[in-house]
C-alpha positions in Angstrom: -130.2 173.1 33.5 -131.5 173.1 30.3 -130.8 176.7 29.5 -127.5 176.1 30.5 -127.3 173.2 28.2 -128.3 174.9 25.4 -126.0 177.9 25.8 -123.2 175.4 25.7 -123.9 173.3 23.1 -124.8 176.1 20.9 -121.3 177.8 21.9 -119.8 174.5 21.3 -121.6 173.6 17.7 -119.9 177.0 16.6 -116.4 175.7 17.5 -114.6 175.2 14.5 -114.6 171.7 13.3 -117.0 170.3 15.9 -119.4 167.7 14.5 -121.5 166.4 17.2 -122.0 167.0 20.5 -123.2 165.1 23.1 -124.7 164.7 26.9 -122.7 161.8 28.3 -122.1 160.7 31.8 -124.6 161.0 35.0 -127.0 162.9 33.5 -127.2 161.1 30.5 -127.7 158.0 32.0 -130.6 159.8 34.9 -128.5 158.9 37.7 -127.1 162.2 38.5 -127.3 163.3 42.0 -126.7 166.9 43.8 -123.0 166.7 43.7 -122.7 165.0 39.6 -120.5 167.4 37.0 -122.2 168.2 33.8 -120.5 166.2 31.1 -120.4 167.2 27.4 -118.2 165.2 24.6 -117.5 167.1 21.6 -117.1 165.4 18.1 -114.6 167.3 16.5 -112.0 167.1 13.5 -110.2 169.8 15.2 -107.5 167.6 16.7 -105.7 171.2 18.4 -108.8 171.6 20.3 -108.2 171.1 23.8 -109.0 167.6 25.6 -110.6 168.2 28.4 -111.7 171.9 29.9 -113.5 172.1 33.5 -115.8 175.2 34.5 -118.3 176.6 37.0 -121.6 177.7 35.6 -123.2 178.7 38.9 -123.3 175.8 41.0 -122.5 173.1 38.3 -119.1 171.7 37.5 -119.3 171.4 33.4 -116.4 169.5 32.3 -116.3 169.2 28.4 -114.1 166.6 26.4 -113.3 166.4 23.2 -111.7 163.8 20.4 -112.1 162.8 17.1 -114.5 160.7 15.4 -111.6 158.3 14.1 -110.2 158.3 18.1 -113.5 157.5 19.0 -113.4 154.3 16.6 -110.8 152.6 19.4 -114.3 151.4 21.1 -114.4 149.2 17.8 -110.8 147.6 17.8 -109.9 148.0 21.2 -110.6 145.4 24.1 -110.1 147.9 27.2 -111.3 151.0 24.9 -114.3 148.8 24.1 -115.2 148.0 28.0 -114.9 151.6 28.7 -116.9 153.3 25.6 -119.5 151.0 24.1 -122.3 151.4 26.7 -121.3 155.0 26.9 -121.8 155.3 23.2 -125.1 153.8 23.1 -126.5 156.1 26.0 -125.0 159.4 25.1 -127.6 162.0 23.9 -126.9 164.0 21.1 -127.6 167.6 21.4 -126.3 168.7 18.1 -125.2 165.6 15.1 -126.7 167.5 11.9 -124.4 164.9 10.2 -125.5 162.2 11.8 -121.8 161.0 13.1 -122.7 160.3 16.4 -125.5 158.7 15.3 -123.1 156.2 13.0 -121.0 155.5 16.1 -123.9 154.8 18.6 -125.5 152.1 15.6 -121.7 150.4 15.6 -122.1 150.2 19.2 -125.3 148.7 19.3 -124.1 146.1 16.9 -120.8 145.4 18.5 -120.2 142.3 20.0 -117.3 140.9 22.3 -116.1 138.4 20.0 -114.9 141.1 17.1 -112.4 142.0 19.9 -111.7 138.7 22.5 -108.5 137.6 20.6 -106.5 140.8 21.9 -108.6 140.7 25.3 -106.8 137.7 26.0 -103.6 138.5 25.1 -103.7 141.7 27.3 -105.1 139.6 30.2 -102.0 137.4 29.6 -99.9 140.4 29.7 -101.8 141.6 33.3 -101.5 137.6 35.1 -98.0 138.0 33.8 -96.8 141.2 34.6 -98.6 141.1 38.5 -96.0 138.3 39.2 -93.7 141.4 40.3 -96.7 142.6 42.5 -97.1 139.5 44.3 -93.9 139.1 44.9 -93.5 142.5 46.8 -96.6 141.4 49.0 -94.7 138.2 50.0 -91.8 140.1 50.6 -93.7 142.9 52.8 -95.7 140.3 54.5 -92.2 138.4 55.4 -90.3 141.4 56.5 -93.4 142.6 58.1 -93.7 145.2 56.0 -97.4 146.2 55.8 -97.0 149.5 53.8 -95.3 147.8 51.4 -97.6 144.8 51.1 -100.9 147.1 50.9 -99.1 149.0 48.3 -98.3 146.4 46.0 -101.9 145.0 46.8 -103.1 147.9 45.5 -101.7 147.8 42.2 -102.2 144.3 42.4 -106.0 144.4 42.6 -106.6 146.8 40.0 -104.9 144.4 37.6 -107.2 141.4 38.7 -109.9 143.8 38.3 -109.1 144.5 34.5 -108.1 140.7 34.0 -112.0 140.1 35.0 -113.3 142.7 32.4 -111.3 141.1 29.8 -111.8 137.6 30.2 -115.6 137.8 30.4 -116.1 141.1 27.6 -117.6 142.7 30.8 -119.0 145.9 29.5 -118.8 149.3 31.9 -121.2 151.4 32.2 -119.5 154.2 34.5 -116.9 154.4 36.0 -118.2 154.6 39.2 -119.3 151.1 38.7 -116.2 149.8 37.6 -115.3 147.3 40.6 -119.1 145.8 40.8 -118.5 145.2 37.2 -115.7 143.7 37.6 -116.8 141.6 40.5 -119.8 140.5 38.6 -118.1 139.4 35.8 -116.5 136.6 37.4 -118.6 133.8 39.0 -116.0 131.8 40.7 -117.0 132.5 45.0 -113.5 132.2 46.5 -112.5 134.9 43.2 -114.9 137.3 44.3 -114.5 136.9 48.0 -110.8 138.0 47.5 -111.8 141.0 45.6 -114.0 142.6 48.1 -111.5 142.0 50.9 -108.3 143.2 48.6 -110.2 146.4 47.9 -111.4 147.3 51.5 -115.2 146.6 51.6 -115.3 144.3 54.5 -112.9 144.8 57.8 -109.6 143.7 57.6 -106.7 145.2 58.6 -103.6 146.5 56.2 -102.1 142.7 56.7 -105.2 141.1 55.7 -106.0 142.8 52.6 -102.2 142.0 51.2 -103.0 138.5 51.9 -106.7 139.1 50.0 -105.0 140.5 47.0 -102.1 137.5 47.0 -105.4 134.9 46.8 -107.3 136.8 44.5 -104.3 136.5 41.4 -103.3 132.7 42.7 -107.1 132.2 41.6 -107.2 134.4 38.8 -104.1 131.9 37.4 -106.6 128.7 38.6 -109.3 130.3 36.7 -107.6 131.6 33.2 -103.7 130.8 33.3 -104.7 128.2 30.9 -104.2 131.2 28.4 -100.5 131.4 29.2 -97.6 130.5 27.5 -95.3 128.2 28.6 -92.8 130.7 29.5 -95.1 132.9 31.2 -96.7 129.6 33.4 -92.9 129.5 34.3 -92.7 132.9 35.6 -96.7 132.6 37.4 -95.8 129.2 38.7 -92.6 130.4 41.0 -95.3 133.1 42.4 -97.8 130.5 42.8 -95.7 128.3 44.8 -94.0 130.8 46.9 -97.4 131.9 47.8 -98.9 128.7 49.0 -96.2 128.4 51.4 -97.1 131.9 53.1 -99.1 131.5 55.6 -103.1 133.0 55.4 -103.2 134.5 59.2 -102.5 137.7 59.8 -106.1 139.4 58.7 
């Protein structure tokens, strides 16, 4: 592995305008297993360069992405950027930062803090509990009909929204990706929340019925727990969705 590291980072440092590359993912962090790619971020001012390129170096799956410096500055300014990149930035390993840019974006990390970015975390976690409205709805709707492939699907889509509303209302920082839902889940102390969140995303044995219903709970208590952020016009719209939803009936699971 680490001949193969240095072959591609020294074909990489030799790609015009790179200025940093890096060892990021699994085997940055030491919890790489048998099956892990091998990830490598470029730093580059090159902004033709392609995004992301996949390859097989024997038995390893390298995948190499690449942005800008200034793209990478998003973690800064950027509530959902900033969950996904500033723990990322502060355990990357730099394999080749002769100019020490990397090494100016992984001390910004280490000094950011939540607050620089919690005014537009709210106001996109108003835009998710607002926007789900339409979700829920199709649940209630499936669930009424029966309809349970329409219900799980909307649950789906449903759940992954609560999951982001959680990140952002607590500045919950992830570290992969692969630990995005425990994240999530940990972020948010309220019981019955967290219950619903395991069940809407299939960790504990209920059928296609039951997680719908899961999902439906887990945004009625997402609105108990932050609609106070709302405006009145969007407590208008999550109020119909609340009250049609305390008439369904919870059976079914």
């Amino acid at each position: 592995m680490n001949a193969l590291l240095r072959t591609l980072t020294a074909a990489l440092a030799n790609e015009r305008g790179t200025r940093a590359v890096l060892l990021v993912g699994s085997h940055a962090r030491g919890d790489h297993d048998p099956y892990s790619d091998l990830d490598l971020q470029v730093l580059t001012d090159n902004e033709d360069a392609p995004h992301t390129q996949l390859s097989m170096h024997g038995d390893t799956l390298v995948t190499i992405s690449r942005a800008t410096p200034h793209a990478r500055e998003a973690a800064f300014t950027d509530p959902t950027t900033a969950a996904w990149n500033i723990l990322p930035l502060r355990t990357a390993q730099p394999l080749h930062d002769p100019d020490g840019v990397y090494a100016t974006l992984r001390a910004r990390a280490e000094a950011f803090t939540w607050a620089s970015v919690v005014g537009a975390a709210h106001a996109r976690m108003r835009e998710r509990l607002t926007h789900s409205a339409e979700q829920a709805l199709k649940i209630l709707g499936g669930l009424t009909r029966p309809d349970p492939e329409k219900a799980l699907f909307a649950a789906h889509g449903l759940a992954w929204a609560m999951a982001e509303t959680s990140i952002l209302a607590h500045g919950a920082l992830i570290p992969t990706e692969n630990r995005y839902l425990r994240t999530a889940h940990d972020a948010e102390p309220d019981p019955q929340w967290r219950a619903a969140f395991w069940d809407a995303f299939g960790f504990t044995p209920l059928n296609a019925t039951g997680r719908a219903r899961a999902a439906l709970h887990l945004y009625t208590r997402a609105l108990h727990l932050h609609g106070h952020h709302l405006t009145n016009d969007e407590r208008r719209i999550t109020a119909h969705v609340t009250r049609l939803a305390a008439r369904s009936p919870r059976s079914g699971a």
